[in-house]
Residue frames as qw, qx, qy, qz and C-alpha x, y, z in Angstrom:
[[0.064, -0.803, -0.522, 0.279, -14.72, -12.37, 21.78],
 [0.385, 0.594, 0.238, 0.666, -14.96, -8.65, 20.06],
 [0.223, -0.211, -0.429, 0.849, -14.17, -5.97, 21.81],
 [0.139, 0.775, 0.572, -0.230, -17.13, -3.55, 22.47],
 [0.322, 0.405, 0.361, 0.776, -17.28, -0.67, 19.57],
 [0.001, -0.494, -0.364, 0.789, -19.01, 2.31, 21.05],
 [0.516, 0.730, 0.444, -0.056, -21.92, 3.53, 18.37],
 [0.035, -0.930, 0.157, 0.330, -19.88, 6.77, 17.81],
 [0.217, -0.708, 0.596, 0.309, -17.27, 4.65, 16.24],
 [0.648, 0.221, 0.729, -0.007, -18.79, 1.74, 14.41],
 [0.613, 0.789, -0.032, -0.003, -18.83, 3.51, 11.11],
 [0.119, 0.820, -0.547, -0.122, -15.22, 4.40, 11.28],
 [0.486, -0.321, 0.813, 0.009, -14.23, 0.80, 12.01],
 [0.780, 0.492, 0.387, -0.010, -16.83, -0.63, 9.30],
 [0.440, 0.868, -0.140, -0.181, -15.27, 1.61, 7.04],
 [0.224, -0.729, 0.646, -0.035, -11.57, 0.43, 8.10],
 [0.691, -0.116, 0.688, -0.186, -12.87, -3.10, 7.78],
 [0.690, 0.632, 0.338, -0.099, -14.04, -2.81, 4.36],
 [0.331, 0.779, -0.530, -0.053, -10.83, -0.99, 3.20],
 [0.443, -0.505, 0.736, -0.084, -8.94, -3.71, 4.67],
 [0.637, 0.312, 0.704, 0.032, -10.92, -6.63, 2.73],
 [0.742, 0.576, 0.341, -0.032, -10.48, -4.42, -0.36],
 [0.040, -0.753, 0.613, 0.236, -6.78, -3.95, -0.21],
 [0.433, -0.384, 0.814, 0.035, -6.99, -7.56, 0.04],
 [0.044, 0.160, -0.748, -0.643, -8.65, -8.15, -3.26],
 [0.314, 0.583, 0.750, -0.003, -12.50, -8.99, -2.53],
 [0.010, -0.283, -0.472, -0.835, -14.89, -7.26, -4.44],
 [0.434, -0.140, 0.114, -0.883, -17.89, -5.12, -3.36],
 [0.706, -0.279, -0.321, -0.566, -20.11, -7.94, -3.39],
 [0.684, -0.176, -0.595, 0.384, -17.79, -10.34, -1.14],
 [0.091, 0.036, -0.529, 0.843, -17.41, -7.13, 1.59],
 [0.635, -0.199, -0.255, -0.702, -21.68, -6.99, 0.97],
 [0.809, -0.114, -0.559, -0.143, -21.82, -9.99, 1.63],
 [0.657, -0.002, -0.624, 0.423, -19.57, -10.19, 4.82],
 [0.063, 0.141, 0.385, -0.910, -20.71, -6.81, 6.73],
 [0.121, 0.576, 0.800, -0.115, -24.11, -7.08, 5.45],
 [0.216, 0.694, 0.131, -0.674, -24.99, -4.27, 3.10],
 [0.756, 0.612, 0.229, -0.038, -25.57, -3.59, -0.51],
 [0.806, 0.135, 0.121, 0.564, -22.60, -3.46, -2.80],
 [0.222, 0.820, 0.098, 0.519, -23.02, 0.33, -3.53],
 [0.349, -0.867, 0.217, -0.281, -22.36, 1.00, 0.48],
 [0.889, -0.165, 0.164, 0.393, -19.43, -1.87, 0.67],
 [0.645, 0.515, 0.213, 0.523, -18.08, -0.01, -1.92],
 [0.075, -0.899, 0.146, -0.407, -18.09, 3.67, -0.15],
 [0.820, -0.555, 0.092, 0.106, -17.34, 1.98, 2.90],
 [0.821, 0.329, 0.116, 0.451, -14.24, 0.57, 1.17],
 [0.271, 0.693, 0.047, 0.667, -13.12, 4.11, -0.30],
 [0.352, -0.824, 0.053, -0.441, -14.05, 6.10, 2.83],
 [0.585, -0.785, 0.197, -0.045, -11.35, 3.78, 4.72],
 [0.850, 0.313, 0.035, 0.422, -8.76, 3.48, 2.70],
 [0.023, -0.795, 0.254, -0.550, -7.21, 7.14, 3.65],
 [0.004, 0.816, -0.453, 0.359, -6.82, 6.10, 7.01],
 [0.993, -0.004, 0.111, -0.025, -5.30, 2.78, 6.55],
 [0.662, 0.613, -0.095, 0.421, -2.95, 4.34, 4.33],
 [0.333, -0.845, 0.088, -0.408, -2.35, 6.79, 6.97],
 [0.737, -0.528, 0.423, -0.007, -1.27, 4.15, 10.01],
 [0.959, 0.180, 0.141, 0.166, 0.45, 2.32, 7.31],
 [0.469, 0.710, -0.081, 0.519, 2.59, 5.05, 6.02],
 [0.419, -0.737, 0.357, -0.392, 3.30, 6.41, 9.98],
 [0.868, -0.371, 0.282, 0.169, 4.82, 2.98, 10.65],
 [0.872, 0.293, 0.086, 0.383, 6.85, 2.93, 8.01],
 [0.626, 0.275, -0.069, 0.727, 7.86, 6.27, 8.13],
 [0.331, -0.596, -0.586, 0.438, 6.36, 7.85, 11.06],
 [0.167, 0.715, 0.059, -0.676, 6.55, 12.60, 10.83],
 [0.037, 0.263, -0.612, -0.744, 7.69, 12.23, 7.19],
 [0.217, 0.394, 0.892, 0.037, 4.27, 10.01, 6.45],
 [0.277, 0.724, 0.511, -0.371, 2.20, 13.18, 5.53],
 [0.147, 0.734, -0.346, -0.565, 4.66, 14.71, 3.55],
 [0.102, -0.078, 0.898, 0.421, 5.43, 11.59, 1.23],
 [0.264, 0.496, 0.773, -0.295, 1.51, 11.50, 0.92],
 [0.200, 0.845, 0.160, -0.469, 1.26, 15.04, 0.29],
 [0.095, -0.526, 0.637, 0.556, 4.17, 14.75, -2.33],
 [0.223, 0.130, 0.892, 0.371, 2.42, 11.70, -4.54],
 [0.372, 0.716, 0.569, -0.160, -1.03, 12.87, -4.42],
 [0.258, 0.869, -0.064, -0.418, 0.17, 16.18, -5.98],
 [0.019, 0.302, -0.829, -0.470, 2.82, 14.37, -8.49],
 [0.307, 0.260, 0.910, -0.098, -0.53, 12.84, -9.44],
 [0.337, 0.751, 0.516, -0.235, -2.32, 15.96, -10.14],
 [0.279, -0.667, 0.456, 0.519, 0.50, 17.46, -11.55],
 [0.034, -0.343, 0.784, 0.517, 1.66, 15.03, -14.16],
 [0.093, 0.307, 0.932, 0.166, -1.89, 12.46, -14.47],
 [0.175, -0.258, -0.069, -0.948, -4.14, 15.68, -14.13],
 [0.275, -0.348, -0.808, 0.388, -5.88, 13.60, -11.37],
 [0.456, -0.737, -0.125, -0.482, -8.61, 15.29, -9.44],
 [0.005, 0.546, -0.700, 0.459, -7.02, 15.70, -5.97],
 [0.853, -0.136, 0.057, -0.501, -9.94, 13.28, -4.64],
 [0.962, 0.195, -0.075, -0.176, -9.25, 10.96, -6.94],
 [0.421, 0.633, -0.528, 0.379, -5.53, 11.07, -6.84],
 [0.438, -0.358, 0.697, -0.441, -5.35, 10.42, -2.75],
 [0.922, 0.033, 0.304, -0.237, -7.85, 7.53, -3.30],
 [0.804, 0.462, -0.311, 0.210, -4.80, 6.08, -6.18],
 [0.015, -0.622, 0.579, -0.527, -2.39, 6.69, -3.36],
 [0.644, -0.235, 0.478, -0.549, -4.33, 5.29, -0.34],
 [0.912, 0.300, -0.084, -0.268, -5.03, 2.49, -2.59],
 [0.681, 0.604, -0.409, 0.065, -2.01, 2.00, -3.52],
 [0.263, -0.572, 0.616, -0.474, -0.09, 2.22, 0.17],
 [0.710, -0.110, 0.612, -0.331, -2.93, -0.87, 1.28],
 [0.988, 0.124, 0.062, -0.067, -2.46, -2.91, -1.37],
 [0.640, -0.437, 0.436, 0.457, 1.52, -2.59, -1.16],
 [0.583, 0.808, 0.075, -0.034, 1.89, -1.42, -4.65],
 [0.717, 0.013, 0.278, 0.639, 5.34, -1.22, -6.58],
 [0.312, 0.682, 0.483, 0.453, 4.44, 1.05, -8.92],
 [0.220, -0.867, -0.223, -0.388, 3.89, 3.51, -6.77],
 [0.726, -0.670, 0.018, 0.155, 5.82, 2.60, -3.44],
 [0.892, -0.036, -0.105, 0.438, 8.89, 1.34, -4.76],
 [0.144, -0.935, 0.290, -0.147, 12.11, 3.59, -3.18],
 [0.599, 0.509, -0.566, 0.248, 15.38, 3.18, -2.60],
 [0.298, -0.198, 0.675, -0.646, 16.23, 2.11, 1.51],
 [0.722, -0.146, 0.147, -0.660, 12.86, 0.22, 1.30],
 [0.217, -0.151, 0.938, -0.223, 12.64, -3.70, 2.74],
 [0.652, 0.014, -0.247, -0.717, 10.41, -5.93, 0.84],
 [0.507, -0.254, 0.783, -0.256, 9.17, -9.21, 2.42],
 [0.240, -0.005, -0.872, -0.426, 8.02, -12.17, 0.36],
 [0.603, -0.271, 0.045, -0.749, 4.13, -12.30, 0.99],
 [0.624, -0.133, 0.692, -0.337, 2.94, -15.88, 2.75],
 [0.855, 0.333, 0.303, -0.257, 1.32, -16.96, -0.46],
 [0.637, 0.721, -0.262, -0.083, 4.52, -16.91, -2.76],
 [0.461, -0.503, 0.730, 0.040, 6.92, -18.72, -0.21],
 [0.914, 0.075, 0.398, -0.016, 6.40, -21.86, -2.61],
 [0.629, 0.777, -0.001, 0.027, 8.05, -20.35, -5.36],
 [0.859, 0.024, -0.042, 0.510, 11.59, -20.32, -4.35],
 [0.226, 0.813, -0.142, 0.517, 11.96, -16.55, -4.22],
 [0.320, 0.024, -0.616, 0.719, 14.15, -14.86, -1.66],
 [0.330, -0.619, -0.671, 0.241, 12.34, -14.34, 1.58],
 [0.038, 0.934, 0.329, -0.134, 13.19, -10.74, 1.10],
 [0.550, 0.548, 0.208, 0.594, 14.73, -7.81, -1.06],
 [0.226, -0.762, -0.290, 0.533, 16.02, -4.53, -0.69],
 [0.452, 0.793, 0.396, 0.101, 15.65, -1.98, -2.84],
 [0.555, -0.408, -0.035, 0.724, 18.89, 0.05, -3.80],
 [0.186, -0.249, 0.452, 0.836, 18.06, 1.97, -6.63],
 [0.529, 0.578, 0.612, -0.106, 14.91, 2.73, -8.41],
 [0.322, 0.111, 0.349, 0.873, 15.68, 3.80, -12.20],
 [0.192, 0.499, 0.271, -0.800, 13.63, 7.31, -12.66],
 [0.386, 0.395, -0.477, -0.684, 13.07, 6.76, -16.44],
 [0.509, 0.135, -0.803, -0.279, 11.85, 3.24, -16.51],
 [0.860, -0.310, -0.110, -0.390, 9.66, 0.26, -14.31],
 [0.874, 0.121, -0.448, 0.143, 12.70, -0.64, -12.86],
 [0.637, -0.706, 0.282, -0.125, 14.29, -1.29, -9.40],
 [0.475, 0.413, -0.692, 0.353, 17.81, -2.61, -8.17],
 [0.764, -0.528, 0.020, -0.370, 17.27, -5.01, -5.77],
 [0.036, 0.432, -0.853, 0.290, 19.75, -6.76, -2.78],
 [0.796, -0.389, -0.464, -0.004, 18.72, -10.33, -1.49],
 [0.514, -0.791, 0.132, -0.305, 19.34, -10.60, 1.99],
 [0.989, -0.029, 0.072, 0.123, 21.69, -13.52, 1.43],
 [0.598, -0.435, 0.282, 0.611, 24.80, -11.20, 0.47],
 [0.033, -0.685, 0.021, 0.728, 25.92, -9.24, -2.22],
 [0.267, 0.090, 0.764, 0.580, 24.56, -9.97, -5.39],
 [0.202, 0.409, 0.136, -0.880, 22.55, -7.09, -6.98],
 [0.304, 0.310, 0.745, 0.507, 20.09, -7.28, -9.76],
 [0.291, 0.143, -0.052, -0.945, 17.96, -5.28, -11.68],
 [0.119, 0.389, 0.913, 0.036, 14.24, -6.33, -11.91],
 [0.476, -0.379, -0.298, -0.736, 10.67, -4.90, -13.58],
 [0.253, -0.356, 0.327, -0.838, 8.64, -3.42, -10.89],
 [0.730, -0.222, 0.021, -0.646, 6.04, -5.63, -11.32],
 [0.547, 0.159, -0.790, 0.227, 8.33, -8.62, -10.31],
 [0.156, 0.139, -0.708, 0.675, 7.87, -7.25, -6.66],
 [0.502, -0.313, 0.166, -0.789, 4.21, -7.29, -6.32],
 [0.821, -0.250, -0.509, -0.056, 4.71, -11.06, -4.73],
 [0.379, -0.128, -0.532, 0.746, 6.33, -9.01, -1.71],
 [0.253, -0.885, -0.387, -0.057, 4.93, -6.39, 0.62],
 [0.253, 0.551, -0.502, 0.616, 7.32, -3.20, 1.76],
 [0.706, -0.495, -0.480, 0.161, 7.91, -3.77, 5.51],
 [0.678, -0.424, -0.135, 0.585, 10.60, -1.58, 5.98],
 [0.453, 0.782, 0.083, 0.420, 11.95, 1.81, 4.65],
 [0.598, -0.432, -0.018, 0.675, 15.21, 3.22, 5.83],
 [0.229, 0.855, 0.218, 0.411, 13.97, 7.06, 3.90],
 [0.495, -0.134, -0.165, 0.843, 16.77, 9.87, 4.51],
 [0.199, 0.268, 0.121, -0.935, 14.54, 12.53, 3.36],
 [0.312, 0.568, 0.760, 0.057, 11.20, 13.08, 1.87],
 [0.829, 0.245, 0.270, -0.424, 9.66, 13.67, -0.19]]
């Protein structure tokens, strides 16, 4: 049974719902299809709750410091990618819900092996000691003991971050 939604709030949740299903990889026409609207308003929907997905995500992980690490990427966005600021949060936000390397990876930070790649033999999870500043690369610990490697970023996007142990921010 669903809890009851008060009217007042039923957009924000659609909206929350739809970011949620497009962190997880449908497309506009599969969240159409599943809330019942046209692709153009899946799509806003989508966008319009990604921000604060990112939001609760980033507050667990790293709870007062979450606005500032926010406030730090969007603007290293407009900064260096000449982003609109808009558009730059929405590459953030985006980036937070869909667990993103690229973007996330940090040093302190706990990555889990997602559900679907257990088959593969990786470790069940990584920590991140080192991320090189000049290059797509990370130094990563298994949990298994003390054997370090270096790996491209995009090795880790069969994990998710769970954890970050962040001394300062940004």
């Amino acid at each position: 049974m669903t809890a009851y939604i008060p009217p007042e709030h039923r957009a924000d949740q659609w909206a929350r719902d739809a970011a949620r299903l497009y962190a997880d990889g449908r497309t506009p026409a599969e969240i159409a299809a599943l809330l019942w609207v046209n692709e153009g308003t899946a799509l806003h929907m989508a966008r319009t709750g990604l921000l604060p997905l990112a939001a609760e995500h980033l507050q667990q992980l790293l709870g007062d410091s979450a606005d500032d690490w926010l406030d730090a990427r969007v603007t290293d966005y407009v900064e260096q990618d000449l982003l609109d600021p808009d558009a730059a949060l929405t590459v953030v936000a985006l980036a937070v819900c869909t667990h993103d390397p690229l973007v996330l990876a940090d040093a302190g930070q706990r990555w889990t092996l997602r559900p679907e790649w257990h088959s593969l033999g990786s470790p069940p999870a990584v920590t991140i000691t080192a991320r090189h500043p000049d290059s797509p690369h990370v130094d990563l610990q298994h949990d298994d003991g003390d054997q370090e490697h270096e790996v491209d970023l995009t090795q880790l996007a069969a994990y998710q971050l769970t954890g970050w142990n962040r001394q300062e921010v940004p």
